[in-house]
N, C-alpha and C positions, 0 to 999 in steps of 0.2 A: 416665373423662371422659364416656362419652355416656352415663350416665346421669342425670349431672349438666346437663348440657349438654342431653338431650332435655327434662327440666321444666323447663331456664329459658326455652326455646323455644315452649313456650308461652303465654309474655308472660304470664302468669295468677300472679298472685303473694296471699299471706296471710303479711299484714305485723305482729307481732306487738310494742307497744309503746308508747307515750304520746305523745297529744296535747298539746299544750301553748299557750298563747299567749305570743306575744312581745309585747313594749314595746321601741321602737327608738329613737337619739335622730337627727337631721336631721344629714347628712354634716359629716364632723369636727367634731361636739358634743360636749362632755363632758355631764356626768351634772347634774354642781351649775349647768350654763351652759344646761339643757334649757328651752324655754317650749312646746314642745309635742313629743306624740314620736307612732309611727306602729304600728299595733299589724297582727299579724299571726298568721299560721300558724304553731307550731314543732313544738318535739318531735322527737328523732334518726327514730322509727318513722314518724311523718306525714307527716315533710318525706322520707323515702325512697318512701314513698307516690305523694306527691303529684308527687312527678317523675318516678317511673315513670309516670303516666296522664300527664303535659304530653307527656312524648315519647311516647306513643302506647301504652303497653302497660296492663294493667289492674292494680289492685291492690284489697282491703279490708284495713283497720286489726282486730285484733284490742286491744282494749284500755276500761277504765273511765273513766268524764269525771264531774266534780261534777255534780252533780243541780243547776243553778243554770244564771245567764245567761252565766258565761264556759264550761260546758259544752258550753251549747247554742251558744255563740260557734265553737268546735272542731267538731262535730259540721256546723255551716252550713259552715265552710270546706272541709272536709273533701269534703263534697258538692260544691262550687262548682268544687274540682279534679277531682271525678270519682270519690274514692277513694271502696269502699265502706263502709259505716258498718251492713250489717247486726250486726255482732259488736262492734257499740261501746253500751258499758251504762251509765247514768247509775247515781250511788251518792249516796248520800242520806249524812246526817248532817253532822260536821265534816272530812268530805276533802275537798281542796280541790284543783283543776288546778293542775297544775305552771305557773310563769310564769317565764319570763325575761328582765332587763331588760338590754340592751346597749347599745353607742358606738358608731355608725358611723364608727368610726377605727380605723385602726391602732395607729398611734404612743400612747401610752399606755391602749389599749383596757381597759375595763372590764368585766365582763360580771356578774350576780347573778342566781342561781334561786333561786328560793322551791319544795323540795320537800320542807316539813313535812307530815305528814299528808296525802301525795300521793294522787290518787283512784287514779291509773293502778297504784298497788301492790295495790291491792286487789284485780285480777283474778286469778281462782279457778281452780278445777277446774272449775266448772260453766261458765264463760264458754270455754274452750279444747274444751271435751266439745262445746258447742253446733255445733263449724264445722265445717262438709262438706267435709272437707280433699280429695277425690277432686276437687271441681269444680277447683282449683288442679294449677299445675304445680310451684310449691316455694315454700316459708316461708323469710323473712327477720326476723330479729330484731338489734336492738342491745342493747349489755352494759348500758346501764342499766335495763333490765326485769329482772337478776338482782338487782340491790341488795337486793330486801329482798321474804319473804314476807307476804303468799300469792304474789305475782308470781311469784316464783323458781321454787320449788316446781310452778305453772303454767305456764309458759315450757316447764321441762324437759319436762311431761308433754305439753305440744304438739307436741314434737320425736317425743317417742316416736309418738304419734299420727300425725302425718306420714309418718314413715316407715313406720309402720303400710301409711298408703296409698300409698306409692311414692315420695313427694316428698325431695328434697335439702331439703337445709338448709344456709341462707346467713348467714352470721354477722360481724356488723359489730361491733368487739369493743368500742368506746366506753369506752373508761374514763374515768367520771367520779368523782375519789375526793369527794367533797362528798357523794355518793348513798350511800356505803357508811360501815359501821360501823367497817372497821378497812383495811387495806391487804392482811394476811393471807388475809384473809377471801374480799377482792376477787381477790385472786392465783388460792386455791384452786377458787374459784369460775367464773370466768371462763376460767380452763384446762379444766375441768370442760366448760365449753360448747364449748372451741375443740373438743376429743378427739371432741365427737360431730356434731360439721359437715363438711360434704363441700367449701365455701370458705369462707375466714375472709379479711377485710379490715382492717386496722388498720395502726396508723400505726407505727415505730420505737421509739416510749417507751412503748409498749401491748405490743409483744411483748416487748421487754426487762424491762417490768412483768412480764407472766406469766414469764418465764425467771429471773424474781429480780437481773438485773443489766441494762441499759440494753446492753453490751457484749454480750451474749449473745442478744441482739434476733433477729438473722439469721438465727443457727445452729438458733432456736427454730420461726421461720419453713418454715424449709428440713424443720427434722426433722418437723414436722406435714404438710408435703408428702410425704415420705417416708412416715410411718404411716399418718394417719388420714385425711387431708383431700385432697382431687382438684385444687381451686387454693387455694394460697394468696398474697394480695398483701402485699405489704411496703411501704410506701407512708414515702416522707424527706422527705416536704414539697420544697423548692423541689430538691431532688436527684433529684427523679420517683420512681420504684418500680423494684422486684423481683418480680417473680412467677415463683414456681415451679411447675411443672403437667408434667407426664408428663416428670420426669425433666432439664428444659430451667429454664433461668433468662432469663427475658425482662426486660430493661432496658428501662426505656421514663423518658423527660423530660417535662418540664409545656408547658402555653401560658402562656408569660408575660406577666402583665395586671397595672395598676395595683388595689392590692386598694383597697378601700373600707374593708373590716372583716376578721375571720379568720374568722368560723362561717356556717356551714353546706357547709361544702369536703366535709367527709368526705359528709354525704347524698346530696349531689349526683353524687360520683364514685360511689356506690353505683347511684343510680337509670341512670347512665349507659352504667355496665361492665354491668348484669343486660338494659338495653333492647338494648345494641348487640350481647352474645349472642345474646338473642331475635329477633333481626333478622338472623342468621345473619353475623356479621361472626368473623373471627378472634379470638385472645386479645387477642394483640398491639392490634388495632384498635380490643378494645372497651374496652382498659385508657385507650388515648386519649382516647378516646370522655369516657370518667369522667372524665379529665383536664381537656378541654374545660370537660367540665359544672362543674365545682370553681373552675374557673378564672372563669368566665362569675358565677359565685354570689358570689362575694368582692368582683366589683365592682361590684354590684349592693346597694342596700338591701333588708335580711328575709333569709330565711332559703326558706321556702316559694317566697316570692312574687318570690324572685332567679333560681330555678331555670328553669334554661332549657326551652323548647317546643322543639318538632321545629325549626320555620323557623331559627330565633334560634340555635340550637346549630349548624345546618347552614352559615348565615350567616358564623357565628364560628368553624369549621373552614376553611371557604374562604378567608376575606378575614383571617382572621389570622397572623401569622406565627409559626411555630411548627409543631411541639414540639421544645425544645429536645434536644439529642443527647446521649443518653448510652447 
């Protein structure tokens, strides 16, 4: 644990993953009913980013943007939160930024990415080699930077690289099957990543994915705690989490909030649980912590631009009621 716990301490993070822009439509809009809609930050790697620096800690994005005006659109946001943008590389040709278009609803939500010829796969060996991994206290990536090489291939060598220089490795498992070629593929792969991270985050159909059975989710969890991994969370949506860590199973419940929309929960609790460690808070406290933040995103329009700041999160621990008990 403390060595895991000493690099996230130092609030310094090398966030490894795509930027993306969102297109959003105006609260409970469907898609065919849209007359204007509200365009923003995305991307799983950005928007973890980007709410690490709101609550106060640092980060820079590792990752490729199209050589064009929605690159340069990503790379301005990106700056505007804080996060930094040395190790972000514009790519020329026909690759194109990832986009996603969403419903600010729930009840029949819709959501569509466009990630043909995605820029952010294209990051290399050379783009990973380039980062001063010493200036950092640990790497955070999301599973959709493994979909598909060069990224893949990159990604893993970042890992090695890191731990080269000391850093843990923080792994938010993301499965998006839309990104991936086959489900197999995606299995073999993304277990591959869990086995070489010191915590891994994902949600109950993500580990039971890697486990091959949805039932087998838990035990998947736990046995990764047991071998490879120092925490891992287990996260049931409105059923709160599990987190295993030195031996112990922490229960923890949600803040219950009217949602808006369903995405950007997982970024949010990521950027929340790595800030409220580096702030020296307990397990237990910073699982909350991420709780809040998840909770605070959902009922907020965008993704990025929902994510909570210090004041606004601290606000919404106080004066809300909650978390539920389990």
């Amino acid at each position: 644990m403390s060595a895991l716990l000493k690099g996230i301490r130092a609030n310094n993070f090398v966030v490894v993953g795509r930027a993306g822009i969102d297109l959003y439509t105006d609260a409970g809009v469907a898609t065919e009913d849209a007359e204007t809609v509200t365009v923003g930050l995305g991307g799983s790697s950005a928007n973890i980013a980007a709410g690490i620096c709101k609550l106060g800690g640092q980060a820079s994005l590792v990752t490729r943007v199209s050589d064009d005006s929605i690159g340069s659109y990503c790379i301005g946001q990106l700056k505007r939160y804080g996060v930094g943008t040395e190790y972000v590389t514009p790519v020329g040709g026909e690759f194109r930024n990832s986009l996603a278009f969403y419903e600010s609803r729930v009840e029949g939500h819709r959501s569509v990415i466009y990630r043909n010829g995605a820029a952010d796969f294209q990051m290399d060996s050379g783009n990973v080699a380039a980062v001063d991994y010493g200036k950092f206290g640990a790497l955070i990536t999301a599973g959709t930077v493994f979909a598909a090489d060069p990224s893949r291939s990159a990604t893993f060598e970042a890992f090695e690289r890191a731990k080269a220089a000391g850093l843990p490795i923080i792994f938010d498992v993301d499965y998006r099957p839309y990104s991936w070629t086959s489900p197999q593929e995606a299995e073999d792969v993304l277990s591959r990543a869990a086995a070489a991270s010191d915590m891994i985050v994902g949600n109950d159909e993500e580990f039971g994915f890697m486990a091959g059975d949805i039932e087998m989710g838990l035990a998947k969890a736990r046995a990764l705690a047991e071998s490879t991994a120092t925490i891992v969370v287990y996260k049931m949506g409105e059923k709160g989490a599990v987190t295993f860590a030195d031996g112990q199973e922490i229960h923890t419940g949600i803040w219950p909030v009217t949602a808006l929309k369903p995405t950007g929960a997982g970024d949010s609790f990521m950027a929340g649980l790595v800030t409220g460690l580096a702030q020296g808070q307990d397990l237990r406290d910073a699982i909350l912590r991420g709780s809040a933040c998840a909770s605070i995103t959902v009922s907020r329009p965008g993704c990025a631009p929902a994510m909570a700041d210090t004041p606004t999160l601290e606000t919404f621990m106080a004066e809300h009621p909650g978390p539920t008990a389990h």
